[in-house]
C-alpha positions in Angstrom: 3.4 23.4 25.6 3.9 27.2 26.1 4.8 28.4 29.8 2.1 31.0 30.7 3.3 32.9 33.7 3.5 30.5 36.6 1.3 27.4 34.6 2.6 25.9 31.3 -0.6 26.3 28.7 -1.1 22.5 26.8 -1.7 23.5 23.0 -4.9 22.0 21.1 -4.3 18.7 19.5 -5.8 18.6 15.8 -7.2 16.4 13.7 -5.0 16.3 10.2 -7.0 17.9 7.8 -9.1 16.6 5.3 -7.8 15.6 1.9 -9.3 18.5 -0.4 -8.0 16.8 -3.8 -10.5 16.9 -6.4 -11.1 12.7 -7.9 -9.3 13.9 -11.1 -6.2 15.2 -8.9 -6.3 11.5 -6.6 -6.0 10.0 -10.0 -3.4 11.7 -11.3 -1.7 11.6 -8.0 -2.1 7.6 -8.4 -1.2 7.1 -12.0 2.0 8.9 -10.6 2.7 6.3 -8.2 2.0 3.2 -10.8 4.3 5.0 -13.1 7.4 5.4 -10.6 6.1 1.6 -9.5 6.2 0.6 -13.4 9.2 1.8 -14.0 11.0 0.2 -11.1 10.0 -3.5 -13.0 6.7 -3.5 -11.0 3.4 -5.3 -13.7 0.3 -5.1 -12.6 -2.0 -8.1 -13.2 -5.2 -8.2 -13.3 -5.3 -10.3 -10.1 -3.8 -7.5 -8.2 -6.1 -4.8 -10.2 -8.8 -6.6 -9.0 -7.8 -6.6 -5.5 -7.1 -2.9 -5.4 -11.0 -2.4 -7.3 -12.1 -4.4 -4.6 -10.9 -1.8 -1.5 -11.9 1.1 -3.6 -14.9 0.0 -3.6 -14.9 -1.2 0.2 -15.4 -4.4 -0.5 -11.9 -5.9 1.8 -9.9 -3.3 4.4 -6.7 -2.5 3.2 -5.1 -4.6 5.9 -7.4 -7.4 4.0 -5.6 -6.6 0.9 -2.0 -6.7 2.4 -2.4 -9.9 3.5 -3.7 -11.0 0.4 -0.6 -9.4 -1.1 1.9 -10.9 1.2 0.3 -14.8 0.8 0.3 -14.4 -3.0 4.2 -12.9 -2.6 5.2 -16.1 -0.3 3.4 -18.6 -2.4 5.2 -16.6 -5.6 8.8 -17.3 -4.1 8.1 -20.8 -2.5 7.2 -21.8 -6.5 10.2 -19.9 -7.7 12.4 -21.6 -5.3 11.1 -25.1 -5.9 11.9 -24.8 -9.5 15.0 -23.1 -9.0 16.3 -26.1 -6.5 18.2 -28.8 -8.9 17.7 -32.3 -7.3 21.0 -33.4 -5.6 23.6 -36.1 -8.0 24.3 -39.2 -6.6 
């Protein structure tokens, strides 16, 4: 907001603008990301490829895909800690 003589004057709100990237520079942009992810310990499987093919081709939402993500994490750690936990000696 701008004061214009007595009345304040409300600026235009925008839409952000469009992403202009070519495909090739999304791709690079993305193999960038899977690298920094990769090199933090992060392996893709083909599970999880197939659930990122399936939003790019607008098959699930992303939300869809999150949730997928976060059951598959939970049931992941709920195995790991079962095996992990040592039955009690009498």
């Amino acid at each position: 907001m701008t004061r214009f003589g007595r009345r304040y004057k409300m600026g235009s709100v925008t839409k952000p603008s469009k992403d202009t990237r070519s495909a090739a520079e999304k791709a690079r942009d993305t193999a960038g990301i899977v690298g920094n992810l990769k090199h933090e310990g992060y392996l893709p499987t083909p599970e999880a490829e197939a659930v990122h093919q399936r939003v790019a081709r607008g098959e699930i939402t992303t939300e869809e895909a999150i949730k997928l993500f976060r059951d598959r994490a939970l049931n992941q750690d709920t195995e790991l800690t079962a095996r992990n936990r040592r039955p009690e000696r009498a």
